[in-house]
Each structure stands twice: as C-alpha cells, then as structure tokens.
C-alpha positions, 0 to 999 in steps of 0.5 A, a space after each residue: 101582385 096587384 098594381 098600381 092603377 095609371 091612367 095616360 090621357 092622350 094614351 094613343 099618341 107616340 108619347 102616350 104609346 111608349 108610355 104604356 109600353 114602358 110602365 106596364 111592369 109597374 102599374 095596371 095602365 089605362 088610357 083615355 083619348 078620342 081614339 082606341 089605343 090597342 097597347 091598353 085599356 082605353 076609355 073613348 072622351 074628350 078631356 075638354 068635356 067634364 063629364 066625360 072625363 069625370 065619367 072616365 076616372 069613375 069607370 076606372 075605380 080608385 086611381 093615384 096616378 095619372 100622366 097628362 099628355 092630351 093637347 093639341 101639341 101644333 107649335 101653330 094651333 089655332 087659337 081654339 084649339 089650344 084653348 079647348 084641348 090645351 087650357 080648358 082640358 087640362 084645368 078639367 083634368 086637375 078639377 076631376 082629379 081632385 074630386 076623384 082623390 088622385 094622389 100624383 099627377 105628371 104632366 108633359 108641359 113643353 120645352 116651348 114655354 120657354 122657346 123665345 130663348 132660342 129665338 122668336 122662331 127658334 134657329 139652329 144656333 145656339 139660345 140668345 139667352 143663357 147658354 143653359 136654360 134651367 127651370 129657374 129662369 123666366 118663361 118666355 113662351 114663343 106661341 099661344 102652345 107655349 103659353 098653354 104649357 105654362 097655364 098648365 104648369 100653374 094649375 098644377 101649382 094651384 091644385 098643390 097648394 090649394 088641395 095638396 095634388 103633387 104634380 111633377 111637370 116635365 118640359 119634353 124635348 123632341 121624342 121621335 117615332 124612329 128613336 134616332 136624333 137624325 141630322 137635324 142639328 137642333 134635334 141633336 140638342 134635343 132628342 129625349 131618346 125613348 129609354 130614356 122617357 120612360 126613365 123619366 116618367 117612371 122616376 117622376 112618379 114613383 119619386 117623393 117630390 110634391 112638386 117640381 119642375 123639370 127638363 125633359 132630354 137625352 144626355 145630349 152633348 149639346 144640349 142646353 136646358 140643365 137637367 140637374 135638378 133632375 138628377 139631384 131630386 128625382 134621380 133622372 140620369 139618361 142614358 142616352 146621347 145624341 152625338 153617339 149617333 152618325 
C-alpha cells in the first residue's frame, strides 16, 4: 500500500517524536530539523534558509502534507530568535509549500497568542477574561512567542486565500515528555495528553476544513479554552482528562 507523504519540520523534538510515532500507520513521514530524528527519515536544514528548505521538499518528491512544529518554543526568546526561526522560518515554510504544490498544512501555533487572558504572567488562577477562551475572541499575545504564533496563523490565512493551501492551526496546550499532568494546577487546566495529540492532528489533516483554527487540549476538567469547534468541524473528541489522574 503506498502512503501518503508527510513531512514533520522540527520532527526531533517531543512533539515532532510522537508525531512521527503516531502517524506512521498512515503516512509515509519524513522529517526535517537541524538535528537527525531516528523515529524517521530525517533531512539536516534550517527553516530559516530558503534553500535549504526548498532543497528539503524537492529531495522528498511529491508531498500533500506537511506539519510545522520548527520554532524556538522559549516563552522568553530573544528577540532574534523569534524572529529567524519563528517568523522568517515559517513564512519560508508557506512560500516553499507553495512552490512545491503542498496541499495541507498543519501548523502548532500556541495557547500563548492569547495568554494575556490569563494574565500578563499567567498565574494559577483562573483567566481575567471570559471563563472560556474560544478561537473567536481577540489574540492577545503575552511575548514576542506569542506574537510569532499569531504571524503564523496569518500566513497561514494568506496562502488560503492568496494561493488556495488549506491550513489548520492548532493552539497547543502543555504536552509533557512523562504523559502525566502532574501537580501543577495550571497544567491540569492544560495538558494535551499524547493519545490525544495525535488524535488531533491526524484529525486535522485528514479532515475536509480549508481552513480553521483550533484549541489544542485534553478533555480536562478544568480546562478553559473551548474546544467545540473542534469537535463540531474536525471531530476532535480527546480521551483524556487531567482530573482522572492523582
């Protein structure tokens, strides 16, 4: 049976490893960081470089998919930083898609675009806004991370509109290397457990949305980003919940 191809940028990291893990029943996966991934075939390059990324997609033949986890994920990243790995990388990504005829990509935008809801430095209580945060209220980014997700969830948009690339940007909660919330009361509001990740981006990019915008997190008890529309469109229903945990 020939798969799909799928291409995972930062496909060495926590999230990029499940990943891989995860979808390989479905698709044919490939990765691309600036270190090797052993869960995978991995290309060496940096997604800030053109070229490199661009060399990356055309080594790998015909491609539909894609998932864009590269960035410097530091809430407190310097400035250039965010801006080399975070902006220009994932403007890079959208342009070399586009050139390569990618059909979907699914993008890890953050839970930070709109963390000022919680809080400048968000607390353990619960937010000062809406009791439950959905994707249709403003962003209101707490860091210059936060404000990168939100560029990328507008070039997303943009290479919708402009040149027809379906993208589905998920706003990811707090996936931890031991799958446990732990005791930390705002991961238990928090956790996206890792059955439950993958559910969610497999959904994502077999769904029939062009474009959307979701909450990535566990069924958690407490949890106070709505995630309805997730289940409405792409028939995200996690498994998973914080409180069944001690």
């Amino acid at each position: 049976m020939n798969l799909s191809r799928l291409l995972i940028t930062g496909s060495s990291g926590r999230i990029g490893s499940i990943l891989a893990a995860g979808l390989s029943d479905l698709f044919e996966v490939f990765g691309v960081d600036l270190v090797a991934s052993p869960k995978m075939r991995t290309f060496i390059a940096d997604i800030s470089n053109h070229e490199q990324l661009s060399n990356v997609l055309q080594g790998i033949g015909p491609l539909p998919y894609i998932v864009h986890l590269a960035a410097d994920r530091r809430v407190d990243a310097e400035w250039d930083s965010v801006l080399k790995n975070n902006i220009i990388g994932t403007r890079n990504l959208y342009e070399v898609a586009r050139e390569n005829q990618v059909k979907k990509i699914v993008f890890a935008s953050s839970n930070h675009v709109t963390g000022a809801c919680e809080g400048i430095s968000p607390t353990l209580q619960k937010p000062s806004g809406p009791k439950t945060i959905t994707t249709r209220d403003p962003v209101r980014p707490d860091s210059d991370y936060g404000t990168s997700k939100v560029f990328g969830e507008t070039v997303a948009r943009q290479y919708y509109e402009l040149y027809g690339i379906h993208s589905i940007c998920l706003r990811i909660g707090n996936v931890l290397a031991e799958d446990k919330p732990g005791n930390n009361e705002r991961v238990k509001k928090t956790w996206l457990s890792h059955r439950d990740l993958v559910q969610l981006f497999k959904k994502s990019i077999l769904s029939n949305v062009k474009f959307g915008i979701y909450y990535g997190v566990s069924n958690n008890r407490d949890r106070f980003w709505d995630i309805s529309d997730a289940r409405e469109e792409i028939g995200y229903y996690p498994e998973d919940n914080a409180s069944n945990f001690p």
